[in-house]
N, C-alpha and C positions, 0 to 999 in steps of 0.2 A: 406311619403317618398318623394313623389313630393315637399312638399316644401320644404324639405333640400336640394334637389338637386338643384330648383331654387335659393334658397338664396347661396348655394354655387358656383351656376354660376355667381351670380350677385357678389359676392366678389371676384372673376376671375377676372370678366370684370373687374371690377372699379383695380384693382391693378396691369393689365396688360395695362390697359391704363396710367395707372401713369408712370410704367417703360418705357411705348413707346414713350409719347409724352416729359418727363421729365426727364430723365435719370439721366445728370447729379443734378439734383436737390432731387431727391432720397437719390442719393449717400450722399452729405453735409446734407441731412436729417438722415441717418442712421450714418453719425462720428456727427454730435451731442447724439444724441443717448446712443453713446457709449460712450460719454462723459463724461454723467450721472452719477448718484450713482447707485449701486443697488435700494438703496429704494426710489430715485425718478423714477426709473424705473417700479418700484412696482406699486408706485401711481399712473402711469399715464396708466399701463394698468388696473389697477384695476377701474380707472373712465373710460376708454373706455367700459371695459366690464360691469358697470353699464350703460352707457351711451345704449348700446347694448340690455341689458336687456330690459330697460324703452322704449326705441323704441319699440322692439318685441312688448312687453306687451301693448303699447297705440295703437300699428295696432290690436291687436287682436289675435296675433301669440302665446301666452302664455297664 
């Protein structure tokens, strides 16, 4: 349970630093975004959360 709560703090941090130091750069990052198709939408979380996986799993986390 410790380490979901750290990996969930550390996805806090990193995401609430992005909104503080970068604001509006966020913003032009999320209307691309939405600019998208659905299914290139799809695709690109679907590689993040591969990408997410293969991490976890080469620290040892899976």
């Amino acid at each position: 349970m410790s380490a979901v709560l750290h990996g969930l703090g550390a996805v806090l941090v990193i995401e609430g630093l992005a909104l503080a130091l970068a604001p509006l750069r966020m913003e032009q990052l999320l209307q691309a975004i939405a600019a998208l198709g659905r299914d290139a939408r799809r695709a690109i979380g679907l590689t993040i959360l591969g990408l997410g996986v293969a991490l976890l799993w080469l620290a040892g986390g899976l």
